[in-house]
N, C-alpha and C positions, 0 to 999 in steps of 0.2 A: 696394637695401634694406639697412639697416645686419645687420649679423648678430642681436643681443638678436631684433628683428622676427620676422624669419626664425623664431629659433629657436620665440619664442612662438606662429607660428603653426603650426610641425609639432606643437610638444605639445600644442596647443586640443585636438585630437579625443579624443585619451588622457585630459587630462583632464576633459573633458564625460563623456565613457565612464564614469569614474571617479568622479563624483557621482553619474553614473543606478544606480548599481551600490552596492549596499550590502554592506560588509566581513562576510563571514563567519567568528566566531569558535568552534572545532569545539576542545573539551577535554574531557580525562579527568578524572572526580569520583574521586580514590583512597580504594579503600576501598568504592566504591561502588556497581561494576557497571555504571558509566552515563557516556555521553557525553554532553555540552551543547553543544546548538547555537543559536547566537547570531546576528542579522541586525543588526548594527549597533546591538549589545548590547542587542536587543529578543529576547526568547524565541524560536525557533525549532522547536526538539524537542529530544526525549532519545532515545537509543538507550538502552534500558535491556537488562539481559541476567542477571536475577537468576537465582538457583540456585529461587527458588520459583515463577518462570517457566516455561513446558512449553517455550518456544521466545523469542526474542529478537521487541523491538518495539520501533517507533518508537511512543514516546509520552509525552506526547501531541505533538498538531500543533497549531500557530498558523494562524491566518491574516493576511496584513500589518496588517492595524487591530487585532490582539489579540486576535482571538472564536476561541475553543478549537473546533475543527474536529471534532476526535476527543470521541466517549462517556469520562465519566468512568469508570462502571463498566467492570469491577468492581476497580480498581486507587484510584481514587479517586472514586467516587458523587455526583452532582449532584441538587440537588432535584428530583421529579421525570421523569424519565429511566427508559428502561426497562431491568431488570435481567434479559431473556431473553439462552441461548447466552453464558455467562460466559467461554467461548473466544474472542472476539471484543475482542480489548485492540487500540486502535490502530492501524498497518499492518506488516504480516506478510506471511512468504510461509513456506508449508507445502502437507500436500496431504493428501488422506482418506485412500487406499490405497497405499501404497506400500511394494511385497510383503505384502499383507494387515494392515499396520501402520494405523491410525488416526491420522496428526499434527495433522489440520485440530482434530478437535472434542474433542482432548485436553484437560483443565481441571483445577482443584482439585476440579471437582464430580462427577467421576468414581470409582464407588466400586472399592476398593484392590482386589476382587477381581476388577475388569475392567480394570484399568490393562494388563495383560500384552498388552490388545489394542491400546494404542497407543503412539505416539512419539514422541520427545523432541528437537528439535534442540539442543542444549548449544555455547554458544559457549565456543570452546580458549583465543582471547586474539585482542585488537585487535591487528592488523599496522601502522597507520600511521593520526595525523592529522594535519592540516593545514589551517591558516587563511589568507583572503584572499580575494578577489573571485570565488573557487569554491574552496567547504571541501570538506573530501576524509573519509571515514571507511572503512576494511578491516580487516575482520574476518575470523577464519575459527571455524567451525564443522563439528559433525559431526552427522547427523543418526543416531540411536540407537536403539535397543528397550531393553526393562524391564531388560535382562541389561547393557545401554551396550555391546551390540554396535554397532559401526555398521555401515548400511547406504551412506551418502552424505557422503561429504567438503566440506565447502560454503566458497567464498570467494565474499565479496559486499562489492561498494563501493559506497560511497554519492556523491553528487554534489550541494555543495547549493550552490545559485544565490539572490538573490533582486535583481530591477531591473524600474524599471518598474511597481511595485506587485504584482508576481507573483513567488510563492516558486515553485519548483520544487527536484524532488528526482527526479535519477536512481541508478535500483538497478539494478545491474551485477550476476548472482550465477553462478556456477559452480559447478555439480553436479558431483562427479566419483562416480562407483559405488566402492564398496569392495568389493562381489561384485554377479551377476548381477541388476538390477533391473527391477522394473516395478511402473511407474505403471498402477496398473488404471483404465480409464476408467470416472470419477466426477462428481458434482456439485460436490463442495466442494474447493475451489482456485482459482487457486493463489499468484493474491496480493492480501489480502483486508484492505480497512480499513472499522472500525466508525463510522460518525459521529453526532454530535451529536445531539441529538434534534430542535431546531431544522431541523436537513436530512432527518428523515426527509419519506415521501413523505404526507400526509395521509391517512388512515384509523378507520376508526369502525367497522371489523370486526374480532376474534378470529381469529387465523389459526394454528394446527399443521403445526410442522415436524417429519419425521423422519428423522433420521443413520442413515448407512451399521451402524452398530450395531444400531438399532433403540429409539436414545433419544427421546422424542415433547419435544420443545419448543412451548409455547404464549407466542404471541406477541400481548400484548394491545393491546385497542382504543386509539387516541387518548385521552387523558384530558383532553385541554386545544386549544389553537386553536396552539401553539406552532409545531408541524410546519408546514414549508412547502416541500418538497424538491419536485423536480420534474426526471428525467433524461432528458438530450438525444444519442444517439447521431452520431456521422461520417455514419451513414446517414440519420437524419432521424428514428429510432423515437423515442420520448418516454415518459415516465411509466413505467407498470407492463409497456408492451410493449415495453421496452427489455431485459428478462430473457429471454435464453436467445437474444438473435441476437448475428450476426455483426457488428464492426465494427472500424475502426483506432481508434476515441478513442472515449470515454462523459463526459460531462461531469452531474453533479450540481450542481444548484445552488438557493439558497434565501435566508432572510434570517434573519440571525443580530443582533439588535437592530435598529438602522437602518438597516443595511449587507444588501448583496445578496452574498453569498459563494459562487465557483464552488470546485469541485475537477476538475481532470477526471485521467482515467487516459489514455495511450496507449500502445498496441502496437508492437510494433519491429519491421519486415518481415522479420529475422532468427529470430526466437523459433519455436520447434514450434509449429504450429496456428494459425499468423497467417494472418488478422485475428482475433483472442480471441474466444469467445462471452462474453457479459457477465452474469454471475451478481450481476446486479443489482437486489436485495432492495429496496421498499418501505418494510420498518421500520428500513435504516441500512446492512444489510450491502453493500456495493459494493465487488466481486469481478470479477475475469478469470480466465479457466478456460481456457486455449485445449487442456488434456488431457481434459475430462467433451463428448465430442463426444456419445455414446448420448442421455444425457436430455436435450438441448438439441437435436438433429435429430428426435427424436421417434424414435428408435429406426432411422432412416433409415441411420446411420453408427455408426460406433465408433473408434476412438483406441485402442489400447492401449502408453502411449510405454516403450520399452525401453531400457534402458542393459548395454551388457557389463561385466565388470567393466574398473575402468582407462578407461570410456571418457566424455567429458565433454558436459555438456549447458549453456548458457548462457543465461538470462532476462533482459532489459531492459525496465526499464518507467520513463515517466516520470510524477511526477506533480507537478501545477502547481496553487497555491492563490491564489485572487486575492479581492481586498472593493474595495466600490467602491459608485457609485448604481445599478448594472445589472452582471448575471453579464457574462463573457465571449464574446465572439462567435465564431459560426464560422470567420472570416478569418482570427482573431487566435490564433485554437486551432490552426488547418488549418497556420498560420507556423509556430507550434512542434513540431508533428505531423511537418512535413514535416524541419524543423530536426534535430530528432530520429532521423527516421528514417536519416540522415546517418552521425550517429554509430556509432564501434568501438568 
């Protein structure tokens, strides 16, 4: 075989690899608090990280055909669309009690004389990006009280892939304690994205929520036939009985115009409190808790996760958005699940 032969065919696989995989382009907007992420300069996300933000978000999120995944509100409002829990921007990770602190349901719409009960993540400065067949984004932050004492040191990376008509985004984060902590076992946590209205779960009831404060949120009926969401656990639960069990992956999925749009989340067999219970809301909120054991055992168990100070705690979660003529199947979930689980 002459050599040119040879060589073309060791680099066939690399370059087949190299078509199915779209170029991720990951940049600083100066001036603007915000990173752009780009799939083969199709919209991706934004890491956004404004100062009139209570904490740092991915938002919004794409899906590979375009259909914005994430709620407009209350950052940018869609016709439509429901404007309950205005802490709910995009994908986050915070937590309700930590040291009696509030981060989860801290908001603009909280008033100034109750602020002193919750807290602030503030990010310090981006550490590194990087573009190519997996963009890179780190950051560090700190998480704070009303005084910007900190409580928790935070570095978190981001990981973003997209091949095969399936985005994925894994988030690497490191707690480190600044003094002695604790996560009081809660409902609300601890890494939580808001979606679409299109993927909520259909509904035609009035339903009230109440925060660890004792803020009452009413969360209104259906107003249209648009909702079509419908979530499928690792274990098999589905719909509304997918809230408050155990599982490795929770998958959401719907149709957002013509297209059938999954997201799913999974767990990392490393993380505290794996397999996550799945704080999987109904009207959008889809959430992994794996620290609120109390009101998801039925009061069976309790969690209460502690940190010394100086001493460090690390979260991994992947999440994967796919469009297509049908969600995502268990096989094809169960491959990246386990794929994942893999990973340091």
């Amino acid at each position: 075989m002459q050599p040119y032969f040879r060589l073309l065919i060791l680099l066939l696989p690399l370059r087949l690899f190299s078509q199915s995989a779209d170029y991720i382009e990951v940049r600083e907007v100066p001036g603007s608090q915000k990173v752009l992420v780009k799939a083969s300069h199709q919209p991706f996300t934004e890491f956004t990280y404004s100062d009139t933000l209570e904490k740092p978000v991915l938002y919004p999120i794409y899906a590979p055909d375009g259909a914005l995944v994430t709620r407009g509100y209350p950052l940018s409002p869609r016709p439509g669309e429901p404007i309950d829990h205005p802490h709910h921007v995009g994908l986050w990770m915070n937590y309700e009690n930590v040291n009696g602190l509030d981060f989860w349901n801290n908001s603009f719409a909280i008033p100034a004389d109750r602020k002193h009960l919750y807290g602030w993540i503030r990010t310090i400065r981006i550490l590194e990006v990087s573009s190519g067949l997996q963009g890179r984004l780190t950051y560090m932050a700190a998480w704070v009280d009303s005084h910007n004492d900190t409580l928790l040191r935070e570095t978190t990376t981001f990981f973003f892939r997209s091949r095969g008509g399936i985005r994925t985004i894994d988030r690497v984060s490191f707690l480190t304690a600044a003094q002695d902590i604790l996560f009081q076992d809660a409902k609300d946590g601890l890494l939580g994205l808001r979606v679409a209205h299109e993927l909520e779960l259909p509904s035609r009831e009035k339903r009230q929520y109440i925060d660890g404060n004792g803020n009452i949120t009413d969360v209104q009926a259906s107003q249209d036939n648009r909702a079509s969401g419908n979530y499928l656990t690792s274990e098999g639960r589905q719909g509304d009985s997918a809230w408050g069990t155990r599982a490795a992956w929770c998958m959401l999925y719907g149709k957002i115009n013509s297209d059938s749009v999954s997201i799913v989340l999974m767990d990392h067999p490393s993380n505290p409190g794996y397999p996550t219970y799945w704080h999987a809301r109904g009207y959008g909120l889809f959430a992994a808790n794996p620290l609120g054991v109390k009101i998801f055992s039925g009061g069976k168990q309790e969690l209460n996760f502690r940190l010394k100070k100086n001493e460090r705690a690390c979260f991994r979660y992947r999440i994967a958005v796919a469009s297509g003529k049908r969600p995502l199947d268990r096989s094809s979930i169960g491959n990246m699940a386990a794929e994942f689980a893999k990973t340091k």
